[in-house]
C-alpha positions as CSV (number, residue, x, y, z in Angstrom):
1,X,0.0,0.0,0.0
2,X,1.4,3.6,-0.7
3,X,1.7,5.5,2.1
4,X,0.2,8.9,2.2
5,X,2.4,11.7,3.6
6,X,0.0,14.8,2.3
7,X,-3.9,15.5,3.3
8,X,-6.1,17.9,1.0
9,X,-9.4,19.1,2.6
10,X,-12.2,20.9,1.6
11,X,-13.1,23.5,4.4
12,X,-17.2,24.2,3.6
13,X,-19.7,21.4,4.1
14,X,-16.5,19.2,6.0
15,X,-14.5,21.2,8.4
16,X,-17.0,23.9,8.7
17,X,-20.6,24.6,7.9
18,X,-20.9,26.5,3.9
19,X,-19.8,30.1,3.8
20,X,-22.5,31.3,1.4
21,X,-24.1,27.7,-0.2
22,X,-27.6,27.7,-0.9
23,X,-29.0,26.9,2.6
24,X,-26.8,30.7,3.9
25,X,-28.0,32.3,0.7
26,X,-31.4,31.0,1.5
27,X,-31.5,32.1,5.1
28,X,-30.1,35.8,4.4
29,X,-32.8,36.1,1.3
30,X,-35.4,35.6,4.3
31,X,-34.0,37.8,6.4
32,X,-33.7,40.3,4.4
33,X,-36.8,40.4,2.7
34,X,-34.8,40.1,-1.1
35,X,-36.4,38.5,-4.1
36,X,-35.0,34.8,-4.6
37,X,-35.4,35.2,-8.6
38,X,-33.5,38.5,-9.0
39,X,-30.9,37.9,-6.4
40,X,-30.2,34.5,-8.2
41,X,-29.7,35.8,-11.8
42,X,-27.9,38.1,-10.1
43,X,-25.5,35.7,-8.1
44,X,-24.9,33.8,-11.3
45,X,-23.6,36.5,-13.1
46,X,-20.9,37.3,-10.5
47,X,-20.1,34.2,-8.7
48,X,-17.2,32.7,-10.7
49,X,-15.2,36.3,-10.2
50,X,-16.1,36.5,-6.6
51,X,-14.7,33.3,-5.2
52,X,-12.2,33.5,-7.4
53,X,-11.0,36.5,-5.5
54,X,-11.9,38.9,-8.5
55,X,-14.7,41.0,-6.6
56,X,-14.5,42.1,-3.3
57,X,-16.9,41.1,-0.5
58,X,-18.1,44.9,-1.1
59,X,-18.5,44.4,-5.1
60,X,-20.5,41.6,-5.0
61,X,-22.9,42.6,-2.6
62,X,-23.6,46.1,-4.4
63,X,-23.8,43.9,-7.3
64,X,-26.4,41.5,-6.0
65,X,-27.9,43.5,-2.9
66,X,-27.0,47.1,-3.2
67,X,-27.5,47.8,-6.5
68,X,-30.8,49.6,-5.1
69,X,-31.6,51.3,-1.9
70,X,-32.3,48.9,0.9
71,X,-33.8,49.8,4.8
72,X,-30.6,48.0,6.4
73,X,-27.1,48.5,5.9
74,X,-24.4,46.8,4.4
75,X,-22.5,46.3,7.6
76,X,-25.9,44.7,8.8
77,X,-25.9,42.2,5.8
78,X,-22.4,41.0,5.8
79,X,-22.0,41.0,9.3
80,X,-25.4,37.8,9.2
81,X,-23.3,36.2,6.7
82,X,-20.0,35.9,8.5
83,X,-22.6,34.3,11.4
84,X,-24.1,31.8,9.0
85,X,-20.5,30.0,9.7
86,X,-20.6,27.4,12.3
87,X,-17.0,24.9,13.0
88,X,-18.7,20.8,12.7
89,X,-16.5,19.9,16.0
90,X,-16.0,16.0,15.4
91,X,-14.2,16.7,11.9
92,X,-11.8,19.9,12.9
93,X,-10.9,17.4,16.1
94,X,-9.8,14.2,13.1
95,X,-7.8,17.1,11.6
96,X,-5.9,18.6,14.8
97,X,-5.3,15.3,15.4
98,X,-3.3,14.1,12.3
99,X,-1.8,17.6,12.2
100,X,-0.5,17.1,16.0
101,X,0.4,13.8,14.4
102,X,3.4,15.2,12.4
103,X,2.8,12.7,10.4
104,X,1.2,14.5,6.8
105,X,0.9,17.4,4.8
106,X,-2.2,19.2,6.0
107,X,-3.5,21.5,3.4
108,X,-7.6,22.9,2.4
109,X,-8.4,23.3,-1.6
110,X,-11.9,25.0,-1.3
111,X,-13.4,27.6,-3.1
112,X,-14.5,30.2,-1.2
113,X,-14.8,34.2,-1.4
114,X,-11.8,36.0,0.0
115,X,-13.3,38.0,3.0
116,X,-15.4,35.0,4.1
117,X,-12.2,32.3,3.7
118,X,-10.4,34.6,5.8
119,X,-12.8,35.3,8.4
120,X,-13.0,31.5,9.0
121,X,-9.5,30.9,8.7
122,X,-8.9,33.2,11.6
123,X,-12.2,32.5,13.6
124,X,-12.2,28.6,13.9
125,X,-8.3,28.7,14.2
126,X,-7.6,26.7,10.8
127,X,-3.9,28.3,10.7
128,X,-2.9,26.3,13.6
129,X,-3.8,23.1,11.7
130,X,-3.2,23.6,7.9
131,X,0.5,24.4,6.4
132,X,-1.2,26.0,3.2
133,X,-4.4,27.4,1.7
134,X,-4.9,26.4,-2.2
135,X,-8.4,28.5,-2.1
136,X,-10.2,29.7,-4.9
137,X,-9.9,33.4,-4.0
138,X,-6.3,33.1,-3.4
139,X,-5.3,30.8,-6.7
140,X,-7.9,32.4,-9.4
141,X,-9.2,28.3,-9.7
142,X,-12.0,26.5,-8.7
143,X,-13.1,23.3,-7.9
144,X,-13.4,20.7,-10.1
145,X,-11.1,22.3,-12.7
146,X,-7.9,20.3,-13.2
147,X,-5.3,23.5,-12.3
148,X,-6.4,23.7,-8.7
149,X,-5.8,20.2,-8.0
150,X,-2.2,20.4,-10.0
151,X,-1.4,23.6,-7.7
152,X,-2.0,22.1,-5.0
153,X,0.1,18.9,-5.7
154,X,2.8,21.1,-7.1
155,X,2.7,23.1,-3.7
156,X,2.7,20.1,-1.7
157,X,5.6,18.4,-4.1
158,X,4.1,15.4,-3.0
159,X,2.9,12.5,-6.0
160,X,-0.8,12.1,-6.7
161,X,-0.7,8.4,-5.4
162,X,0.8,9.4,-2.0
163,X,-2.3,12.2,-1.7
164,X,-5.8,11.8,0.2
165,X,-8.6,14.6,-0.7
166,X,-11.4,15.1,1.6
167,X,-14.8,16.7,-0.1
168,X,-18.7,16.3,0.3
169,X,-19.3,16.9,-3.7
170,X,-18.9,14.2,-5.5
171,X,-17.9,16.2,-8.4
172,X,-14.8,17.3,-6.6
173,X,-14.0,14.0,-5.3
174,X,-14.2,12.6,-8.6
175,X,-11.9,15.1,-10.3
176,X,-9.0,14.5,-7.2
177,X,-9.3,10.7,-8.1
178,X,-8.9,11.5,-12.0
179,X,-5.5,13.3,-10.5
180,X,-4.7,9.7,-8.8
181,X,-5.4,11.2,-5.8
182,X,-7.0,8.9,-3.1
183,X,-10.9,10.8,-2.6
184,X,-13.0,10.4,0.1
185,X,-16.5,11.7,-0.1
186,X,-17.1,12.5,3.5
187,X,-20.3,11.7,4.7
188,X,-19.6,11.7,8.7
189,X,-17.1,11.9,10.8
190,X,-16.9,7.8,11.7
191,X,-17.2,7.3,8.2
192,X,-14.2,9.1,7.3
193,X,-12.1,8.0,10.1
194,X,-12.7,4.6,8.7
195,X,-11.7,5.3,4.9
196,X,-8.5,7.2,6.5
197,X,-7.7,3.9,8.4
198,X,-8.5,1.9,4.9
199,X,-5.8,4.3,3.5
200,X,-3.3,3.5,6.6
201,X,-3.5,6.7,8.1
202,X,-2.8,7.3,11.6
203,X,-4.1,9.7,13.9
204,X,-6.0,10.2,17.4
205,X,-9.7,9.9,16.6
């Protein structure tokens, strides 16, 4: 069996809740009294460029929520969205732990908007566990195209075969594997300890 030496993990919908995925969206759309319909075609329009670190947290709100008068502020709106962000305790716990481990590589490739990665980065203390961030906002990629998986490999300088990625989408875990990465599609946090073990990784669960 190869032995894995680097870890790649996607941050929303594993390590954390979403930053701004359709439930947030959803739930700020309610709040806020805004028009599903319009704010979608709008979203659309500007999503690509704003988690890949083209728009600021700023631009894309005034281009999706501000481009009209509105009876709260945008303080008011962004400041609900960096709330939306909860940590899921079990998984950030399997991560410290192979970190702590000395054992792998820890890195995230996620796509994510640039204020909201680095919100979450400093709030749930992800620094402290990953040597590198291969986000969208940072790297002008996203998930699933092929370049964000070869930067991160090429950053990690550690072969496909010797690499485990950790997604919920099955579209992203399917592109890792096409790398010869090993993908796990996390589904809970006992399932994934078990498909780490599968793969001969050591850690404290």
């Amino acid at each position: 069996m190869t032995t894995i030496r680097a870890i790649f993990w996607d941050v929303g919908g594993v390590l954390l809740s979403n930053a701004w995925d359709h439930p947030q969206r959803g739930s700020a759309l309610a709040k806020f009294g805004l028009n599903r319909a319009e704010f979608s075609s709008r979203h659309d329009m500007v999503v690509s460029s704003f988690e890949r670190g083209k728009l600021s947290l700023d631009e894309y709100l005034h281009c999706t929520v501000f481009y009209q008068a509105r009876p709260f502020t945008l303080q008011a709106f962004k400041q609900y969205m960096f709330s939306l962000s909860q940590p899921r305790p079990e998984v950030l716990q399997i991560a410290k732990g192979l970190k702590q481990s000395c054992r792998y590589r820890m890195a995230t490739i996620n796509n994510e908007s640039r204020e909201l990665n680095q919100f979450r980065i400093e709030s749930f203390g992800l620094a402290a566990i990953f040597d590198f961030f291969v986000s969208s906002c940072f790297v002008g990629l996203r998930k699933p195209e092929d370049g964000i998986y070869r930067l991160a490999l090429d950053l990690a300088q550690v072969p496909p075969d010797e690499c485990c990625f950790v997604d919920d989408r099955p579209l992203n875990v399917e592109a890792a594997a096409r790398f010869g990465m090993h993908a796990i599609r996390m589904e809970s946090p006992a399932q994934l300890i078990h498909q780490l073990e599968m793969l001969g990784v050591q850690g404290t669960w």
